[in-house]
C-alpha positions in Angstrom: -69.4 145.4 -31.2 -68.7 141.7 -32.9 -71.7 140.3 -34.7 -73.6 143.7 -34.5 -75.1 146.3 -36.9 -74.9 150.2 -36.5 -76.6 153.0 -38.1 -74.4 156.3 -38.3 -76.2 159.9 -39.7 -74.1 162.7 -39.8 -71.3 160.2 -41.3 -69.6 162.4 -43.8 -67.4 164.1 -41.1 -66.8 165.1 -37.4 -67.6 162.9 -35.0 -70.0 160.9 -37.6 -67.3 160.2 -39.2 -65.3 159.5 -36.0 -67.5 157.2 -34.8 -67.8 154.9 -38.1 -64.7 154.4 -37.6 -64.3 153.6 -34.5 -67.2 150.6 -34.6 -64.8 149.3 -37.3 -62.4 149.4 -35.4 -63.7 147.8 -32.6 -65.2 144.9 -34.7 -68.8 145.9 -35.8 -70.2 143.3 -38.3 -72.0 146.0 -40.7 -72.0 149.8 -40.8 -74.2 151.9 -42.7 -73.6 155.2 -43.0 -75.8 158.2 -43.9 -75.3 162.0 -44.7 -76.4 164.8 -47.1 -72.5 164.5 -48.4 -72.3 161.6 -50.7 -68.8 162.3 -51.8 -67.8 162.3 -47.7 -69.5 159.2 -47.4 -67.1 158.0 -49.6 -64.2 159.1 -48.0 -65.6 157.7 -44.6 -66.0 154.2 -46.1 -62.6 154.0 -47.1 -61.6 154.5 -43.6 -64.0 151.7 -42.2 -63.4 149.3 -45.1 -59.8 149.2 -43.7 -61.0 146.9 -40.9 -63.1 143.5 -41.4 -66.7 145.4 -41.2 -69.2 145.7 -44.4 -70.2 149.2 -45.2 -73.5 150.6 -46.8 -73.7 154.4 -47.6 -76.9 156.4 -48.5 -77.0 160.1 -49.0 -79.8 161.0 -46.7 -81.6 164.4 -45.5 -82.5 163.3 -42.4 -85.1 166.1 -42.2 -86.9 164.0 -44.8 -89.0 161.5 -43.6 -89.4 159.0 -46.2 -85.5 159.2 -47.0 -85.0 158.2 -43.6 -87.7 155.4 -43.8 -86.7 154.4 -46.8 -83.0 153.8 -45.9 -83.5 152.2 -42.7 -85.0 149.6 -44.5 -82.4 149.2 -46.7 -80.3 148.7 -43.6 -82.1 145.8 -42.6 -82.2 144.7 -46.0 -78.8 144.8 -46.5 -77.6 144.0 -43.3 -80.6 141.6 -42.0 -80.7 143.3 -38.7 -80.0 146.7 -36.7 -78.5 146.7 -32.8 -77.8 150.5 -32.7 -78.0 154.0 -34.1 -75.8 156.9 -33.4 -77.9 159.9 -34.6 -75.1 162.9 -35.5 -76.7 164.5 -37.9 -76.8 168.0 -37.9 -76.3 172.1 -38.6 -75.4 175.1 -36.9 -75.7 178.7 -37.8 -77.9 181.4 -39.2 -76.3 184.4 -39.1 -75.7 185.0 -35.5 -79.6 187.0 -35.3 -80.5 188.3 -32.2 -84.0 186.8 -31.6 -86.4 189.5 -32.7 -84.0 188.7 -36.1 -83.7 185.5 -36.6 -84.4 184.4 -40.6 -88.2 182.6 -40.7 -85.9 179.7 -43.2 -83.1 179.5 -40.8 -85.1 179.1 -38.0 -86.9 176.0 -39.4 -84.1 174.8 -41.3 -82.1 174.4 -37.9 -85.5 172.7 -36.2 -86.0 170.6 -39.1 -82.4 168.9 -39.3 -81.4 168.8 -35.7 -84.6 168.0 -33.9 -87.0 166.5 -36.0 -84.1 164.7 -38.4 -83.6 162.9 -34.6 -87.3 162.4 -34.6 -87.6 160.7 -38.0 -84.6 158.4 -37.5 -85.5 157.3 -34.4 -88.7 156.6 -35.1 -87.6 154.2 -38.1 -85.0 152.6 -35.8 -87.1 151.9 -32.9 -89.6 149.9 -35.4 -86.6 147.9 -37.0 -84.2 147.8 -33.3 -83.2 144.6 -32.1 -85.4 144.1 -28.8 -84.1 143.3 -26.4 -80.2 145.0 -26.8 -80.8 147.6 -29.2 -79.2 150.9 -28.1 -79.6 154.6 -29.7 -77.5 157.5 -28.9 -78.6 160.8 -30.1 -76.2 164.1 -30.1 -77.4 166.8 -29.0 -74.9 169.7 -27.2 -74.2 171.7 -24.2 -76.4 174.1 -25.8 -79.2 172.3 -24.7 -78.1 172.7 -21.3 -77.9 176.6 -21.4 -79.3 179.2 -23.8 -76.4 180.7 -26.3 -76.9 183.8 -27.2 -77.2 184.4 -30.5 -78.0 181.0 -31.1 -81.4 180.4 -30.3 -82.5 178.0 -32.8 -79.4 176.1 -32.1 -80.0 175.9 -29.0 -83.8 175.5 -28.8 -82.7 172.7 -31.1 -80.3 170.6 -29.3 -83.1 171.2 -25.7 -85.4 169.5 -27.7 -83.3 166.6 -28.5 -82.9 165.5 -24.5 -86.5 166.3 -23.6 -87.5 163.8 -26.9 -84.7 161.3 -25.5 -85.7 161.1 -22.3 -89.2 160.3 -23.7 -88.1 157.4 -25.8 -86.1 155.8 -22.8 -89.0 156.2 -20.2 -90.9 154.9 -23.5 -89.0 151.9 -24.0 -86.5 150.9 -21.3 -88.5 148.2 -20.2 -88.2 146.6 -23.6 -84.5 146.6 -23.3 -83.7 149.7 -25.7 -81.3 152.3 -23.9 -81.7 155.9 -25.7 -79.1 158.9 -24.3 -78.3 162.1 -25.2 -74.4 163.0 -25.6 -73.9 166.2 -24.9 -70.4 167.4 -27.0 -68.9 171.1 -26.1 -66.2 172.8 -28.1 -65.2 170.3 -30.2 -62.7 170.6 -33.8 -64.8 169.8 -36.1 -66.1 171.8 -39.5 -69.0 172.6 -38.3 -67.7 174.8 -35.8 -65.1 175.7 -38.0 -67.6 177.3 -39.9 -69.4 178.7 -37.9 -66.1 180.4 -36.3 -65.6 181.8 -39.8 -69.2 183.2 -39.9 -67.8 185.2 -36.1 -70.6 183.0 -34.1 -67.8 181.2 -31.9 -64.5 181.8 -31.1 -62.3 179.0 -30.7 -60.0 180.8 -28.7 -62.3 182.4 -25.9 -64.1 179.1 -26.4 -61.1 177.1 -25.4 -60.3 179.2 -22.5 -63.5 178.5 -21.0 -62.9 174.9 -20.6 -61.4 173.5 -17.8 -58.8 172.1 -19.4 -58.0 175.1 -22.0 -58.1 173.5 -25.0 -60.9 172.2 -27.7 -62.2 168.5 -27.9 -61.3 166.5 -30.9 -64.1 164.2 -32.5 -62.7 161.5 -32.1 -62.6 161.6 -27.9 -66.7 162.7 -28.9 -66.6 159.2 -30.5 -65.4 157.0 -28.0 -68.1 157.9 -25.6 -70.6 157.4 -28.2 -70.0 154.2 -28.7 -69.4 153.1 -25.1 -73.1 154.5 -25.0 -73.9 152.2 -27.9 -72.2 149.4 -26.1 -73.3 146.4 -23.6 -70.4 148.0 -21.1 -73.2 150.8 -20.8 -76.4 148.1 -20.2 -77.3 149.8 -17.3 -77.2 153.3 -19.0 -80.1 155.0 -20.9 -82.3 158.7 -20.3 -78.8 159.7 -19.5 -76.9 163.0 -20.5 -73.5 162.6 -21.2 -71.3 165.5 -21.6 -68.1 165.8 -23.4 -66.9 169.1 -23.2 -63.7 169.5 -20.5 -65.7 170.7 -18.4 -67.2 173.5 -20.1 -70.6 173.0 -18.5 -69.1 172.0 -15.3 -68.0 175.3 -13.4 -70.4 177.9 -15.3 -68.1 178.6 -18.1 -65.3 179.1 -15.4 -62.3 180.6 -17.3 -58.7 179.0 -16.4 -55.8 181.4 -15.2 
């Protein structure tokens, strides 16, 4: 991560805010950080400043194409360069509609953030990437392995975003840009949180369906993301990488 420069969506919290930290950590020259939650931004920078790395914030929609234009070049203003982008930006939810119910708003609400939010930051990145070396890692879920019911926007989402990253690296591997997918299951974080409290998941079924009967924490989501984002994965790109305990892996296999 040493003399490099990351962009983060989603930063405010979860596994946005996981992985911030963790370039820190790990030595990143510059950081800058983007969410809809300026006051979380906040409180993720505090974290990050804590280790030698500079930090940039900008509250961003990233459903909002010119936001997401405009702050990507302020990343390279600020920065003078960009080596990769972790794209974590995003919603679950509705109201747990059947299909024939789902809310016209919702519906492209949840497209709008979680699919074409990836579009639109992408798109800025892979203008302003370094090239060759620049790598990209957009979330998507295992959602977009499966339908869920009761969740088809989410899901219909999060299908979209590994069919659109699969383009990009066919698009540009030969440049030397790797693009994947990570592909997170149950993991702790408030989104699913709240969505638990709006009855569309239950943590405890949820956690007994994983193969090793318990939920993920963000920050294990992080550290693959930026393995992804990291010359120890220069052979890796189109790939999708799930983090999940093995939710995926045995249908939904319930333990015990």
């Amino acid at each position: 991560m040493e003399g490099k420069v990351f962009a983060v969506t989603g930063a405010g919290s979860g596994i946005g805010r996981a992985t911030a930290v963790r370039l820190a950590k790990l030595g990143a020259l510059g950081i800058a950080l983007s969410d809809v939650d300026e006051a979380a931004l906040k409180d993720t920078k505090a974290q990050c400043i804590q280790y030698p790395t500079r930090v940039t914030l900008k509250k961003v929609d990233v459903a909002n194409i010119e936001a997401v234009d405009s702050w990507i070049n302020e990343v390279l203003k600020d920065h003078g360069r960009l080596d990769g982008a972790a794209n974590v930006a995003g919603i679950a939810g509705g109201e747990g509609q059947v299909t024939e119910d789902i809310v016209q708003r919702d519906w492209e609400r949840m497209i709008s953030v979680n699919l074409t939010g990836v579009m639109n930051c992408m798109r800025a990145q892979l203008q302003k990437i370094s090239k060759p070396g620049g790598s990209i890692v957009n979330v998507s879920s295992t959602s977009g392995l499966r339908g869920l019911a009761k969740n088809a926007a989410y899901a219909s989402s999060k299908f979209g975003v590994i069919g659109l990253t699969e383009s990009a690296a066919a698009e540009y591997g030969k440049q030397g840009i790797r693009i994947n997918a990570l592909l997170p299951g149950p993991i702790d974080t408030k989104i699913f949180r709240d969505g638990e409290a709006k009855g569309l998941f239950s943590s405890e079924i949820i956690s007994a369906g994983t193969l090793m009967g318990r939920m993920g924490q963000a920050e294990e989501v992080a550290k693959v993301l930026v393995f992804l984002l990291s010359d120890d994965a220069s052979f890796v790109t189109g790939a999708r990488w799930t983090v999940d305990g093995g939710y995926s892996a045995c249908g939904f296999y319930r333990a015990g």
